[in-house]
N, C-alpha and C positions, 0 to 999 in steps of 0.2 A: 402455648403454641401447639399446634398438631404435631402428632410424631409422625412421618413415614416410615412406617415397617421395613425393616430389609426382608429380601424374598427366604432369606432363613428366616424371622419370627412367624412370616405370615404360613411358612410351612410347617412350625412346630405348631401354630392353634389349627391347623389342618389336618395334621396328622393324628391330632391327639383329638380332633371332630367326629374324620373318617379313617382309619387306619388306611393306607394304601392309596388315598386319592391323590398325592404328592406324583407328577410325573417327576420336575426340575424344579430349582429354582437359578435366581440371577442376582445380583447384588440387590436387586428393587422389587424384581416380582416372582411370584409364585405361579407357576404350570401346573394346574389342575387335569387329572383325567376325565375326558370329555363324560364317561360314567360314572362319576360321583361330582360331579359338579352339584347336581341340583339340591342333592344330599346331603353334600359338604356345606354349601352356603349353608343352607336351610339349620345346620347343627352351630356353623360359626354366629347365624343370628340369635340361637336359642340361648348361647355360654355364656353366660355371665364373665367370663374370662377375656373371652371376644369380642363380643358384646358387638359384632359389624351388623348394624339395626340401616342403613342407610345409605342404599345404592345409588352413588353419586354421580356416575359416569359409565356407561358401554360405548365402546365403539369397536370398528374392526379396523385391521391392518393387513396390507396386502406382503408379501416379503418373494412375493412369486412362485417360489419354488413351494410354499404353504402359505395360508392365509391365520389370523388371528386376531380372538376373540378378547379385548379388552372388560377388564371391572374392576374399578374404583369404589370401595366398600369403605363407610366409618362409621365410627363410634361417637356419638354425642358425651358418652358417660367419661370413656375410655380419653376420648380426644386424641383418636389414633385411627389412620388411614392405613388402609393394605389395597396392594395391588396383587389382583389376582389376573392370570391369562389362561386361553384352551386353546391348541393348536390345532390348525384342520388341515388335512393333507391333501384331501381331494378334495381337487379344485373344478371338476366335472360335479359331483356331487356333494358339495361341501354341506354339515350340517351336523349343529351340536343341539344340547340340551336347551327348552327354553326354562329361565329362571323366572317369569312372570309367575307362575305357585308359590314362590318367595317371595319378591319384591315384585309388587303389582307397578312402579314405575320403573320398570324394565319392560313395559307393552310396548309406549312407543320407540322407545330407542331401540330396542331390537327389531321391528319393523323398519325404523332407517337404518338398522345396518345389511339387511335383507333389500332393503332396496336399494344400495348403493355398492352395493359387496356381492349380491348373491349367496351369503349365507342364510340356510333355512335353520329355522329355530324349532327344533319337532316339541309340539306340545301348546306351542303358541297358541292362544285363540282364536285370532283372527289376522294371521298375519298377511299381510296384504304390502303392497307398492304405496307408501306417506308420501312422498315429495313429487314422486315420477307419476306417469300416469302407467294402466295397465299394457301391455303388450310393448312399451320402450325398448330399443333395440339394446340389450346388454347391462351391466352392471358399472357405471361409469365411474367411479373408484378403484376398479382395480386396475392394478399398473399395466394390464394388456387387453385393457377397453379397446384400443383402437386397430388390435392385431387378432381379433376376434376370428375363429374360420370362418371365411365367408362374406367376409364384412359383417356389418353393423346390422346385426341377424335379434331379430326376438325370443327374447328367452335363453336358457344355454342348457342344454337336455332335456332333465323331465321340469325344470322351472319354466317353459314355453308357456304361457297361458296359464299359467299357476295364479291359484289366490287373487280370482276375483274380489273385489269387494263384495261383501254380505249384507244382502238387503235385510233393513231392520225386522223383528217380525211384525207382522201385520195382524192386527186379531179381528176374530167377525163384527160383525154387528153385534150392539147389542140393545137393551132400554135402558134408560136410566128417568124414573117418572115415566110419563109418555113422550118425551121426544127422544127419539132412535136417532143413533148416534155414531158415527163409525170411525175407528182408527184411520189418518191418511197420514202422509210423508210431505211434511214441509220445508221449504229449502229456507235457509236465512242466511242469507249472502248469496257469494262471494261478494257482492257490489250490495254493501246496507250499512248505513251509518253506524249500527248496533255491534257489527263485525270487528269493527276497529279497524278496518283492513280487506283485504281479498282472500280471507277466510268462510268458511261456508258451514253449517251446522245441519245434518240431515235429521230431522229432527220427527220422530212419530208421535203424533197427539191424537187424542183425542179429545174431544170438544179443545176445552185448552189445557187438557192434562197433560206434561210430557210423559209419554210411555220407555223413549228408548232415543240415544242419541246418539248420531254417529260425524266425526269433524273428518272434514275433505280440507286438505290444503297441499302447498304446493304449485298455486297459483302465484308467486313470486320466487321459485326457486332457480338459484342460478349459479348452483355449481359453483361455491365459494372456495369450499375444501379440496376441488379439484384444480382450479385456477391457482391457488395457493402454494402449489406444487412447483409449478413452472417456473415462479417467481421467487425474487430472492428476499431473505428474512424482511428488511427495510423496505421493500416495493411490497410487502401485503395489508405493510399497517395501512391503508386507506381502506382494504374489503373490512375491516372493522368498523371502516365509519358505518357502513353502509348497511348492517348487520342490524343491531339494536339503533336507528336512526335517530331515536330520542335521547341515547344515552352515547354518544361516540366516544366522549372523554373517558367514560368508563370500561368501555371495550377495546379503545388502544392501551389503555392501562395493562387492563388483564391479559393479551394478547405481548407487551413488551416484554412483561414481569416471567411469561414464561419462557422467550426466547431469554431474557436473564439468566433466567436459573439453567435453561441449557448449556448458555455460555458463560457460565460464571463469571459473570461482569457484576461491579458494584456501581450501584449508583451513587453519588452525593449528597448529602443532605440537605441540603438546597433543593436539589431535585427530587428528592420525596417529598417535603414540606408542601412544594409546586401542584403537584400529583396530588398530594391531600385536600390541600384545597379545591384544584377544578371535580378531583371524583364529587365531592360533596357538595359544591356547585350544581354538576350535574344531578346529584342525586334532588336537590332541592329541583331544581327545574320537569325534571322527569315527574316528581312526583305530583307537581301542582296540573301535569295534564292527566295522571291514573285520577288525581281527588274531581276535577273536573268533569273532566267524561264519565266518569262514573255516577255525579251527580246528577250528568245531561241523564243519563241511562236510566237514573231513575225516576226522572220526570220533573226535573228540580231546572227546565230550561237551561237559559241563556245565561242569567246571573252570576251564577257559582264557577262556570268553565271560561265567560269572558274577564273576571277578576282572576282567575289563575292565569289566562294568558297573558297578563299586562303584566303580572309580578315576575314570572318569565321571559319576560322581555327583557327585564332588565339583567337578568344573568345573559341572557343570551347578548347583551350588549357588553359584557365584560367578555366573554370569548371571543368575539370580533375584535374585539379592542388588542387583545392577547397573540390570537392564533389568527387573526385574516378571516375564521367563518364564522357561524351562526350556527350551522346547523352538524354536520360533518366537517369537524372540527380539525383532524389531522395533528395535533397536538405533540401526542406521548412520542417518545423517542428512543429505541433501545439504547440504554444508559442513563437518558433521563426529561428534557422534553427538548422543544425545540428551540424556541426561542426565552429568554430570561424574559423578567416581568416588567412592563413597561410602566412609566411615576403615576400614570393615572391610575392602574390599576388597583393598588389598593384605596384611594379615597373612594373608588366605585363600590369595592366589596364592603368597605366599612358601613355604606348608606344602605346598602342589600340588611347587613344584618341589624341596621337599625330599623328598618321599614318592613323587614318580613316577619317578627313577630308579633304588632298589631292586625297585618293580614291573616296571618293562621287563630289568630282569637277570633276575630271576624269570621271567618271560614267556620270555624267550629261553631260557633255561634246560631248562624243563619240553618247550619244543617243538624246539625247533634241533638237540636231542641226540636227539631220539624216533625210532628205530628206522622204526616205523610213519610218524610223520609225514614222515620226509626219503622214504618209497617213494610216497608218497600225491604228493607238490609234485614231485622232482626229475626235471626232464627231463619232464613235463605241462604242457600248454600252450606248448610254446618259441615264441617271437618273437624272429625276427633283427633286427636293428638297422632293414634294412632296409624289411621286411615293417613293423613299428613306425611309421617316419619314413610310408608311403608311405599308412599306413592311417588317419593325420590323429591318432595317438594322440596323450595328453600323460599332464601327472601320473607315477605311479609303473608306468603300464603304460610309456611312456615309456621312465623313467629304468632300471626294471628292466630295458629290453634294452639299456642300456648307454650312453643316451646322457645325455649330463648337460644338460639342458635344464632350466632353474626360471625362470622367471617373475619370482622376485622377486630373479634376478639379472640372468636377461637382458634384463630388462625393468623395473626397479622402479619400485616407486610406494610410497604413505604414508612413505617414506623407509629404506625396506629397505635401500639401497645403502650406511648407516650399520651395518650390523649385520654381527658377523663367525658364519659358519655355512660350511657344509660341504653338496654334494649327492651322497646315496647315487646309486650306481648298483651295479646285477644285471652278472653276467658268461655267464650263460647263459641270460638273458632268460627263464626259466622258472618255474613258478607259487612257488617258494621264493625265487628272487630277490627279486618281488615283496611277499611277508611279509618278506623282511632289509628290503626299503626302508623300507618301512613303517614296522618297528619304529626304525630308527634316524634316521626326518625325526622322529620322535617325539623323540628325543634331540637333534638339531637344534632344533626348536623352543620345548624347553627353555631352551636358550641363547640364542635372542630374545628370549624371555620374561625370563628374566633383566637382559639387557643394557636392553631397552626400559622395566623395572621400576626401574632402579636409574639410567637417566637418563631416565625421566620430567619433562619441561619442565613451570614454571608457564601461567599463563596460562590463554585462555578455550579451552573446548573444542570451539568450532563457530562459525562464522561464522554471522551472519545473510544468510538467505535470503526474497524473499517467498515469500508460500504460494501465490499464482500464477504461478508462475515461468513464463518464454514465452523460450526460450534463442534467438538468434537464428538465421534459416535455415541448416542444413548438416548435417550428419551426425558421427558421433564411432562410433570402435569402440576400450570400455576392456577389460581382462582384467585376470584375477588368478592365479595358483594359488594354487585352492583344491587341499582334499586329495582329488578325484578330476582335480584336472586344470585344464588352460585351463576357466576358467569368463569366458568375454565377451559382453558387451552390445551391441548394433548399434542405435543411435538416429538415427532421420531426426527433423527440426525441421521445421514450417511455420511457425514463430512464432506457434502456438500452447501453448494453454495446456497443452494433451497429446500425444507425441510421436506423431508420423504414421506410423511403425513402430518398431516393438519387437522386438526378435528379440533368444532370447539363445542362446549359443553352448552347450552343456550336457557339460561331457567325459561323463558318465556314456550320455549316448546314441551320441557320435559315440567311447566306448571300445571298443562293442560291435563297432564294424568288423569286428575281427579274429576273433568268437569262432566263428565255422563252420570259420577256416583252423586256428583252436587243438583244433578240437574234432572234427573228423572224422580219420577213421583212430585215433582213440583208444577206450574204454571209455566207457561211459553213466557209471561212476563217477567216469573221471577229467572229463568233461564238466561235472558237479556242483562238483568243484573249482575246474575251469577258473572258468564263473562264478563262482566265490565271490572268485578273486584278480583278478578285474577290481574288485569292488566297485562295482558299483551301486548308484544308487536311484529308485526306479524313479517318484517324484513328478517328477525331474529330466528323464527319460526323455521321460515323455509332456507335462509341461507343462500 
């Protein structure tokens, strides 16, 4: 299992990093000086001691009187988690170090905390406005969004018109043979089946070379993190449905589990058993639409993505059965789920895992041997182990370049640690690798599903919980792998009845890292691919 550092270990492998870079610490985190920040990581990822290779999580917090800079840093070797934080006091001109020269998947999330906080990251490369457009009145995260001087004014000093987005560069004309040929800027999306979504790729080619790429989204954001605020712990689990909309069971999961750990509530073992099952449900259904679409993507039609929706049908018919929906599920429940398990439900799942490994042989089958499809995936998009680790991936972007990192081994929770399974990994980190994982955690999670079905505990399936739950002061950050990845929740507590920030970790935005290093110096076609083996969604995305 993961260790959490108390904020004295993570300040002795700090101290003994950077002498002096220690401002505090707190039972859980370390207070870094805003000047040896970038220093300090940079020496904690080099230590073999430390060994923190793997920026899990940034966000910021507002506390009013000072704002802060959150980092969730681990160790794969280690299997050990530190939390580190940097305090900013001016809130006129708030602004720390950017750690992007360390961990290159610290780009986008410190741009959404720039645009949702107002804190400037000096050093960043292109820090711009992700979710909001440019000139938005204000920084809507912080707790005196609405008490702004002046009302709901653009900008807040010298950030007014700050950090336009940056046109990609353009280069001349040039020849290639004799036909003359010119760099242009192609839009793909927001509205293109290839998208997955209302995401947009600003994309510079030439002929069909990509030269440089730049993602705009944002185009579904809606203030989850902010709304989450107002509301009380039990009235937010539905914005999780709504989040990753193909995986809900797995996001009110990860979303309960850390309102759990806030309130140190236990759940039943019934009601983990429960949990294990629908997450792996979900993950099975989830993944028959990434192997799908991804096959549509690569020109493999109708065939391969309408057999995956019939087999998902049928999970999707045991969550109706269960929970009332299909799709946004509403399920999990702080303590444990909502309603216990109805008599058909198990003869339904039992037919699931009799019928869905003939499917995944056929699936592999039809694609793994196809001529076309192994020229379409292999050796597209490659991710070195390294590039991977550095760029805050998880999930099967992850494990396809080879590292075997699961969550619900190295980390478990509802009692996963009892379950016997296997984790695929990719050997050329490549857009084929990615479709083998895939198809065969599918075949993994079969075998949960089995194992958690046939020892199913009595008992009651949920603890009682009030409906004003008020967990007491402190903070908690829980995760899960879901099927795109680290999915975690970052809860601050005031003892009140609704948490004081919300933040939740999203693999599907913080996958994207990599996809300009995957996708320049390739084809606009293979670029279409590339997206399609990341697997997105883009509710997740913008929040």
């Amino acid at each position: 299992m993961t260790r959490q550092l108390t904020g004295v270990e993570a300040a002795a492998l700090a101290e003994a990093a950077v002498p002096g870079s220690v401002a505090k610490t707190t039972g859980t985190a370390c207070y870094l000086n805003a000047e040896h920040l970038v220093a300090t990581l940079e020496a904690l990822k080099a230590s073999p001691e430390a060994d923190l290779v793997h920026l899990t999580n940034t966000c910021g917090v507002d506390f009013w009187d000072h704002l802060e800079v959150v980092y969730h840093i681990q160790s794969f070797v280690k299997n050990h988690i530190a939390l580190f934080k940097v305090e900013v006091w001016d809130r006129e001109k708030p602004e720390v170090p950017s750690v992007v020269p360390v961990f290159h998947g610290a780009w986008m999330q410190e741009s959404e905390t720039y645009d949702l906080f107002g804190i400037k990251f000096a050093g960043h490369p292109n820090l711009t406005r992700i979710l909001l457009w440019e000139g938005y009145p204000g920084w809507p995260l912080r707790k005196d969004f609405l008490s702004m001087p002046g009302g709901l004014q653009p900008g807040l000093g010298e950030f007014a018109g700050m950090a336009r987005r940056q046109e990609p560069p353009v280069r001349g004309a040039r020849m290639t043979g004799v036909i003359k040929s010119e760099p242009f800027i192609l839009n793909i999306g927001p509205q293109h089946p290839s998208t997955h979504g209302v995401f947009r790729i600003k994309a510079t080619v030439d002929g069909e070379k990509v030269l440089d790429a730049e993602m705009v989204m944002g185009y579904l954001h809606r203030s989850m993190e902010k709304l989450a605020e107002e509301r009380t712990y039990t009235q937010n689990i539905p914005f999780t449905d709504r989040t990753d909309y193909l995986s809900s069971m797995s996001n009110n999961l990860g979303y309960v589990l850390a309102v759990e750990k806030l309130a140190g509530i236990h759940v039943p073992a019934r009601g983990d058993a429960i949990r294990v099952i629908m997450a792996e449900l979900q993950r099975l259904a989830s993944h028959c639409m990434a192997v799908g679409a991804f096959a549509n993507d690569t020109g493999a039609w109708q065939t391969p993505v309408m057999w995956c929706f019939r087999e998902r049908e049928k999970i999707l018919d045991v969550f109706e059965v269960t929970s009332g929906a299909r799709l946004t599920c509403n399920y999990m429940r702080i303590g444990g789920v909502a309603f216990d398990l109805r008599p058909e439900f198990e003869p339904m799942v039992r037919k699931i895992l009799q019928e869905f490994p003939p499917f995944l042989e056929e699936m592999e089958a039809l694609l793994s041997g196809n001529e076309i499809f192994i020229s379409r995936t292999r050796g597209i998009g490659v991710l070195s182990p390294e590039m991977a680790t550095n760029s805050s991936l998880s999930g099967p972007m992850l494990r396809g370049s080879g590292i075997a990192w699961d969550l619900r081994k190295a980390d478990p929770y509802c009692g996963y640690e009892q379950y016997d399974f296997d984790i695929p990994i990719g050997y050329q980190g490549d857009s084929f690798d990615r479709f083998i994982v895939r198809l065969e955690e599918m075949r993994q999670s079969l075998k949960i599903i089995q194992q958690a079905l046939d020892g199913l505990p009595s008992g009651p399936h949920s603890t009682q919980v009030p409906l004003a739950l008020r967990p007491p002061k402190g903070e908690a950050y829980a995760r899960i792998e879901s099927p795109r990845g680290e999915l975690g929740y970052y809860l601050v507590s005031d003892e009140g009845p609704s948490p004081y920030r919300f933040h939740i970790r999203p693999p599907s935005f913080i996958n994207l890292s990599a996809l300009k290093e995957m996708t320049v110096g390739g084809t606009l076609a293979d670029a279409i691919v590339v997206l399609g083996s990341i697997d997105i969604v883009v509710g997740e995305i913008d929040r």
